[in-house]
C-alpha positions as CSV (number, residue, x, y, z in Angstrom):
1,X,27.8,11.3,38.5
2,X,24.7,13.4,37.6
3,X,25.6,13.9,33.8
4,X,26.3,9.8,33.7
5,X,22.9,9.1,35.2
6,X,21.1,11.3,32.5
7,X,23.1,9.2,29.8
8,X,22.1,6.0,31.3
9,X,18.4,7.1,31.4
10,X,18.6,8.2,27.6
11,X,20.1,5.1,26.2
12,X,17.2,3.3,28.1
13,X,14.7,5.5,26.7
14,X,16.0,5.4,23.5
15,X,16.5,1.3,23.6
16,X,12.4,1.4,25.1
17,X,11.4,3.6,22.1
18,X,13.3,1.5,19.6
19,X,11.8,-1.5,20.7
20,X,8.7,-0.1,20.9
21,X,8.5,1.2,17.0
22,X,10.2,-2.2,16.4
23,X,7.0,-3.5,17.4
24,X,4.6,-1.3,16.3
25,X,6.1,-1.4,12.7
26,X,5.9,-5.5,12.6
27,X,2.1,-5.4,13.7
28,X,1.8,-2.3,11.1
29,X,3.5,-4.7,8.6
30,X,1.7,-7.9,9.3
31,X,0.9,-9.1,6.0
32,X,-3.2,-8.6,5.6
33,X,-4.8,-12.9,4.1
34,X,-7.5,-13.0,2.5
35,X,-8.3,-17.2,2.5
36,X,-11.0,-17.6,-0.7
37,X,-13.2,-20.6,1.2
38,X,-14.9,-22.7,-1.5
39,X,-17.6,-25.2,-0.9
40,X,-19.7,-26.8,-3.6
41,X,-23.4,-26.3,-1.6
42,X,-25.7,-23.7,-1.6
43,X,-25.2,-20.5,0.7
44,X,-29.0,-21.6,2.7
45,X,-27.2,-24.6,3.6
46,X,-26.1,-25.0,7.1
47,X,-22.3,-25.0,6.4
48,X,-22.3,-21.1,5.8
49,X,-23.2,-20.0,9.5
50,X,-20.1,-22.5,11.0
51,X,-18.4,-21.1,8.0
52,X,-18.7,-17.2,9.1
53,X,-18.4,-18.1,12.6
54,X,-15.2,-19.3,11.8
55,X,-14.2,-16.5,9.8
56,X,-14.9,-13.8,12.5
57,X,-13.1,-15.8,15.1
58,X,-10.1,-15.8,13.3
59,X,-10.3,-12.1,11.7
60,X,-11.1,-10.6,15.6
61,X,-8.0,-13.5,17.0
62,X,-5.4,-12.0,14.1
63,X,-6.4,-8.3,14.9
64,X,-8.4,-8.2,11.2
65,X,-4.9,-9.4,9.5
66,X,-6.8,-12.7,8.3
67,X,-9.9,-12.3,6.4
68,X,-12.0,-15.1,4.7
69,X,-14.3,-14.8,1.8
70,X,-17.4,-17.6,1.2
71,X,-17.4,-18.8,-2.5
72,X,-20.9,-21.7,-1.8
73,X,-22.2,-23.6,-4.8
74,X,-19.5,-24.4,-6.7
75,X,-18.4,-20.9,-7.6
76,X,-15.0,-21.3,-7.8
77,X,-15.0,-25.1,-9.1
78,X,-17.3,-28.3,-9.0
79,X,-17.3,-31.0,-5.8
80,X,-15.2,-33.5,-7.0
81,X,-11.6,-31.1,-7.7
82,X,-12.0,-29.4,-4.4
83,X,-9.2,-31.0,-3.2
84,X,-6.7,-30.3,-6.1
85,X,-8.5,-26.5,-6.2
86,X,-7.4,-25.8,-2.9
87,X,-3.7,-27.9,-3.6
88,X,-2.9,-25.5,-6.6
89,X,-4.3,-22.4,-4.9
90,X,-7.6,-21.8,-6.9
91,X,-9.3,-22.0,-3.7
92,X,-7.4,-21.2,-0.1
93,X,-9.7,-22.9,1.7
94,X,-12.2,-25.8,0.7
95,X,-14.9,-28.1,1.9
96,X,-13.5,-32.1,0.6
97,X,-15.3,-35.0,0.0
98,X,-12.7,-38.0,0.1
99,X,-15.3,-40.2,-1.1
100,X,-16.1,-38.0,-4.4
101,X,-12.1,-39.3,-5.5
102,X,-12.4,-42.6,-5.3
103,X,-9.6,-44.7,-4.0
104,X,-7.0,-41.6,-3.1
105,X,-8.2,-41.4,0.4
106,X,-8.5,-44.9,1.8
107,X,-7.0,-43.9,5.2
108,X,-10.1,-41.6,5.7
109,X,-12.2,-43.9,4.2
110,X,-12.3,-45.5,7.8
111,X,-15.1,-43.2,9.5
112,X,-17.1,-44.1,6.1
113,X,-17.6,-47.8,6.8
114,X,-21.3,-48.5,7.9
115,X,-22.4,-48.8,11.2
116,X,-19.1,-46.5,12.3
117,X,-20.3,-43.5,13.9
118,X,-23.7,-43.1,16.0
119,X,-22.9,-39.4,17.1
120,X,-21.8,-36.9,14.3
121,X,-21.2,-34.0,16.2
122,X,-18.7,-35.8,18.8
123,X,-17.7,-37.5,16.3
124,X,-16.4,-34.3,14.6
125,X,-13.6,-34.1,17.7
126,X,-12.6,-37.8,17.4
127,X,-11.7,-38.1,14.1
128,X,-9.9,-34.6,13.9
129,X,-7.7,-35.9,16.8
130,X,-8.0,-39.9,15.0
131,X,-6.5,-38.3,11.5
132,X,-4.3,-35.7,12.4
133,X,-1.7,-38.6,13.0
134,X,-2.2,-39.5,8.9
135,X,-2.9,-36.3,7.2
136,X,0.9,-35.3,6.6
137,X,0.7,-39.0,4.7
138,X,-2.2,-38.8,2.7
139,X,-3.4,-35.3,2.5
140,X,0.1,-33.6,2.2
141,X,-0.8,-31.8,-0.1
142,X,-3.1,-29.7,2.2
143,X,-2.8,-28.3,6.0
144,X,-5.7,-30.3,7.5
145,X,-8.2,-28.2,9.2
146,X,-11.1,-29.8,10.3
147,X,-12.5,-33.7,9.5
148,X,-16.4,-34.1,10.6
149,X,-19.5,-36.0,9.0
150,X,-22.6,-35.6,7.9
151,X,-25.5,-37.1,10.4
152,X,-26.6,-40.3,10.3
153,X,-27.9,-41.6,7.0
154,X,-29.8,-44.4,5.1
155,X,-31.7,-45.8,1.8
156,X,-34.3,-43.6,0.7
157,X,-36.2,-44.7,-2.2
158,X,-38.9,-43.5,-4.9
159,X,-41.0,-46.7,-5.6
160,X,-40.1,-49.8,-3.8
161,X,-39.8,-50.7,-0.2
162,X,-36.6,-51.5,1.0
163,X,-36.4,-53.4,4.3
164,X,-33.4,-56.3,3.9
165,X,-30.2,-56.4,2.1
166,X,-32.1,-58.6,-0.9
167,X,-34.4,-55.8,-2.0
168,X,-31.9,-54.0,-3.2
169,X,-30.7,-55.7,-6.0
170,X,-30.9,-54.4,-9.3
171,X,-31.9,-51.1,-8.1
172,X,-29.6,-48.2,-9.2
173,X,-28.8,-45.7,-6.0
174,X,-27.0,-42.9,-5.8
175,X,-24.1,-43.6,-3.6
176,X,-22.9,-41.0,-1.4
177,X,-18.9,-41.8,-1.6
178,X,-16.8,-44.5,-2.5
179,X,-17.8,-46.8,0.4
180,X,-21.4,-46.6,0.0
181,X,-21.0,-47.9,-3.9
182,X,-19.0,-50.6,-2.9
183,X,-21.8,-51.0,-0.7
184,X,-24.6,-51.2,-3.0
185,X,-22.6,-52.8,-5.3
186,X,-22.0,-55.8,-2.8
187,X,-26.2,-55.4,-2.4
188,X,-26.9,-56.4,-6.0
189,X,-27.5,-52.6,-7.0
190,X,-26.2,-50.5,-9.4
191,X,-24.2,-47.5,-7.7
192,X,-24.5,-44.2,-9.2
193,X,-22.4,-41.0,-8.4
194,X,-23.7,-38.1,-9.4
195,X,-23.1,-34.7,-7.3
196,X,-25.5,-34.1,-4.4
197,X,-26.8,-30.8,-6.2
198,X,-27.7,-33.3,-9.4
199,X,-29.6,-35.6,-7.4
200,X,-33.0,-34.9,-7.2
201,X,-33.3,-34.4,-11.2
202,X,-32.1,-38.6,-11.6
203,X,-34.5,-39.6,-8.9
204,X,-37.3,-37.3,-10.6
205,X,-36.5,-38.8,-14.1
206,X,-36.3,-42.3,-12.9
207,X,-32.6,-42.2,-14.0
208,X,-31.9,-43.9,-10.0
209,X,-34.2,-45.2,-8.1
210,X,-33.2,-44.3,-4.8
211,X,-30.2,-42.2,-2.8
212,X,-27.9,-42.7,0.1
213,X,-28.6,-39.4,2.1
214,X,-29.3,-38.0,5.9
215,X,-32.1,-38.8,7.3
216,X,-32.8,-35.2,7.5
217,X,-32.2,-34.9,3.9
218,X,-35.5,-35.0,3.2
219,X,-37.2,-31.4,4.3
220,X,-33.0,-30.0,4.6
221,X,-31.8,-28.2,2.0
222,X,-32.5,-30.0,-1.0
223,X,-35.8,-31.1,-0.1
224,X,-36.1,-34.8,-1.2
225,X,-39.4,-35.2,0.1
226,X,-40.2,-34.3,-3.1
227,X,-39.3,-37.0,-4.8
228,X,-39.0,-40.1,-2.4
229,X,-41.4,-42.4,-0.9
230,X,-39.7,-44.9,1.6
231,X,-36.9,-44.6,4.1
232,X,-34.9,-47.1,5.3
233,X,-35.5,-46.7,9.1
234,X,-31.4,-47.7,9.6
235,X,-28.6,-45.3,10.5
236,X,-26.6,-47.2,7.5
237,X,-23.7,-44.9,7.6
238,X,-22.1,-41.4,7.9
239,X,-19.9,-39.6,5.1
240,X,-16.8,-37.9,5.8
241,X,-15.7,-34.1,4.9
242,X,-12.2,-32.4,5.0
243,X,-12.0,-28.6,5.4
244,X,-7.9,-28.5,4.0
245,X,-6.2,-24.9,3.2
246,X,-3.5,-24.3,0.6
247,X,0.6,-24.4,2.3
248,X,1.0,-21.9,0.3
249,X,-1.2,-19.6,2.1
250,X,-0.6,-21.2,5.8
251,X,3.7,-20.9,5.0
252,X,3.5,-17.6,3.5
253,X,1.3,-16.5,6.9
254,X,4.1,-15.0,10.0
255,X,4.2,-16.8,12.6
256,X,1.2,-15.2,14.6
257,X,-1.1,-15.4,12.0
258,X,-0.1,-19.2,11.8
259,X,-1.0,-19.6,15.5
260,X,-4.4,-18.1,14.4
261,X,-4.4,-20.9,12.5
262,X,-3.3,-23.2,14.7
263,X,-5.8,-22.3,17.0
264,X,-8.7,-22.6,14.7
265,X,-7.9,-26.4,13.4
266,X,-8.7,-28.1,16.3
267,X,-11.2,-30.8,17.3
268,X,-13.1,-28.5,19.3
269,X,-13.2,-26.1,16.0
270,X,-13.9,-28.9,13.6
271,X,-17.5,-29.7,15.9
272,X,-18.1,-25.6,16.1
273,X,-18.5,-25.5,12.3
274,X,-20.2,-28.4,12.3
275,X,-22.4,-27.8,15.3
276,X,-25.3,-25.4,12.8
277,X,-25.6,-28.6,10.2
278,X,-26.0,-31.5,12.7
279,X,-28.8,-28.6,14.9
280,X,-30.9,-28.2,12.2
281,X,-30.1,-31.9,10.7
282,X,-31.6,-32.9,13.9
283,X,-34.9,-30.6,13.2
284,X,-35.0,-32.1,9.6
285,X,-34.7,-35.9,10.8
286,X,-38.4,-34.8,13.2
287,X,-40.2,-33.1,10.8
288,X,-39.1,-36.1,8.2
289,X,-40.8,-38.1,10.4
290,X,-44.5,-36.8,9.6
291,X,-44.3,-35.9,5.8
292,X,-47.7,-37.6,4.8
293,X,-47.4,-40.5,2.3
294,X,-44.3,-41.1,3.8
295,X,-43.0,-44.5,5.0
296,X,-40.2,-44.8,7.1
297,X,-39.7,-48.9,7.1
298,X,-37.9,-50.1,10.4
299,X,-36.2,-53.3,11.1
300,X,-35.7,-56.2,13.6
301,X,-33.0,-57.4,15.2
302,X,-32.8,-60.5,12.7
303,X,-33.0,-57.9,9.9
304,X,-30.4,-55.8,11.5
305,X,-27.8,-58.9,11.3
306,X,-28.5,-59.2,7.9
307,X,-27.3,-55.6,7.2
308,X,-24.7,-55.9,9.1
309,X,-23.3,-59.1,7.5
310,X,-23.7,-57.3,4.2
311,X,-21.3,-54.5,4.9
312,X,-18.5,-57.3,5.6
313,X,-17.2,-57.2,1.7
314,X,-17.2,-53.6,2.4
315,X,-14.5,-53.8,5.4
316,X,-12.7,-56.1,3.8
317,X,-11.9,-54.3,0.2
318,X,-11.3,-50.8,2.5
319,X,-8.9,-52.9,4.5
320,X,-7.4,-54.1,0.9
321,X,-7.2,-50.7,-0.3
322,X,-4.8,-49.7,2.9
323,X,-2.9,-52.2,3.0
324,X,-2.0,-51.2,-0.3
325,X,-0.5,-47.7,0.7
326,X,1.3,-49.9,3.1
327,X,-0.5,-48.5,6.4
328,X,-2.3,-51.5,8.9
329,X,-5.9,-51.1,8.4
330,X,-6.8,-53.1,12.0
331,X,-4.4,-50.2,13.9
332,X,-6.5,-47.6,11.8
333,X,-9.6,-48.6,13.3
334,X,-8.3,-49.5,16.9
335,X,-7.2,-46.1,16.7
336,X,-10.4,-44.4,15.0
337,X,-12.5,-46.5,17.6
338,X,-10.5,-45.7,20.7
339,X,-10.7,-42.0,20.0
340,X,-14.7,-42.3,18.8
341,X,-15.1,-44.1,22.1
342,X,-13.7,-41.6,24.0
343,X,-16.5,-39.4,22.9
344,X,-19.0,-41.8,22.9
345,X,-19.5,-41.4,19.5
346,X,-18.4,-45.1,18.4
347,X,-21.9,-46.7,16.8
């Protein structure tokens, strides 16, 4: 009885210790990731501190299996291929402007239209929840992390006033994305896109004449202050970014380390990064507001209409464009709006 006890204890130790190596050895032979994150701005900009935030989080969360590396200013590739950089690998992680591509994001395009979002940062949840339901569709090329915008944003010229639609025409402006060309274009101006690090060279040269940027833009990082005059005192619009990672690297992760993951693409995560841009975008839009020689020009409510009016060529050609991908552009924006309400982020 005695010597069958003592065999049933040994098997049990030895099935404990077995399981036990089993386990060690798979968290021994967890596969270390590095993800290479690319964005096309400079490392002072506000990005990088959500960035490394990010970064930490998920290292500490995957016991140091998942490790990032920041690649800022275009390192690795300019702006506008950021999306196929991180679809082929170059990049494993990557900061997208949709509107940079024109026309292969009109889904997205949504949170783009002016007078759309009033609250960026809140904003940053809703439309991570909003898109999730379409990113398999459109972006499937990529495992959507995070969507969030810029703050809000306006018409900032070098020489002439702008105050109503009419002014203007014939004006060339750098456009932020696809929506804010169509946008000038249905103005009377002349949309130019040129990236955001190449913009203050055209304004200084007179090659545009004004730019579609945050109203903290001015004293932010690339400082045009410098070069502009007048604001347009009108939250116009807000542009949209996509922080995507490569399949490969997400499919090759185990199944932990995708939970990491998991964990770290969330609404909640997508404001976090945001949260250091929109703080110090706040900052920016007060000290914009005392730059001597500057005028910020506001408008009235009949002014305000007018604006407003003159963005409805704009919905309409976005609502063309998805239609044409065979999705109902009117249940894309009940559905952005509901969630943007939620949050109280809906302009």
């Amino acid at each position: 009885m005695k010597y069958g006890l003592l065999l049933a204890a040994s098997a049990l130790a030895l099935v404990a210790t077995s399981a036990a190596m089993t386990i060690g050895s798979t968290a021994a032979q967890a596969k270390n990731v590095n993800i290479k994150l690319s964005y096309w701005v400079p490392p002072r900009h506000q990005l990088t501190p959500g960035y490394k935030e990010w970064a930490a989080s998920v290292k500490k969360a995957s016991g140091g299996t998942i490790t990032t590396t920041l690649f800022p200013s275009s390192q690795l590739g300019s702006g506008r291929d950021h999306y196929d950089m991180v679809k082929r690998g170059i990049a494993g992680m990557g900061l997208i402007n949709p509107g940079y591509t024109p026309g292969r994001f009109p889904i997205l395009g949504a949170s783009d239209l002016p007078f759309t979002v009033r609250d960026s940062l809140a904003g940053a949840r809703a439309l991570t929840r909003w898109y999730k339901k379409y990113a398999a569709k459109e972006m499937k090329d990529h495992y959507v992390c995070h969507i969030f915008t810029h703050d809000k944003a306006t018409i900032h010229t070098t020489k002439k006033q702008v105050r109503v639609p009419s002014d203007v025409k014939g004006m060339n402006i750098r456009s932020a994305n696809q929506t804010m060309s169509r946008f000038v274009t249905a103005l009377g101006g002349n949309p130019v896109q040129v990236p955001i690090m190449e913009a203050k060279d055209t304004l200084s040269k007179g090659i545009t004449d004004g730019i579609t940027v945050t109203h903290g833009g001015l004293t932010g990082t690339f400082k045009f202050k410098d070069v502009i005059k007048y604001s347009l005192d009108l939250p116009l619009y807000v542009s949209t970014f996509e922080h995507g990672l490569t399949k490969r690297v997400y499919n090759g992760m185990d199944t932990s380390q995708r939970r990491v993951i998991d964990n770290h693409c969330t609404p909640e995560w997508s404001a976090k990064v945001y949260r250091y841009w929109y703080e110090a975008d706040q900052k920016d839009q007060a000290t914009g507001r005392n730059i001597p020689g500057h005028t910020w020009t506001p408008v009235n409510a009949s002014q305000l209409a007018q604006w407003k009016a003159a963005a409805a060529p704009v919905v309409a050609q976005w609502k063309a464009s998805v239609k044409k991908v065979g999705v109902d552009p009117d249940m894309v924006l009940k559905e952005m709006n509901a969630e943007l309400k939620k949050e109280k982020a809906l302009f």
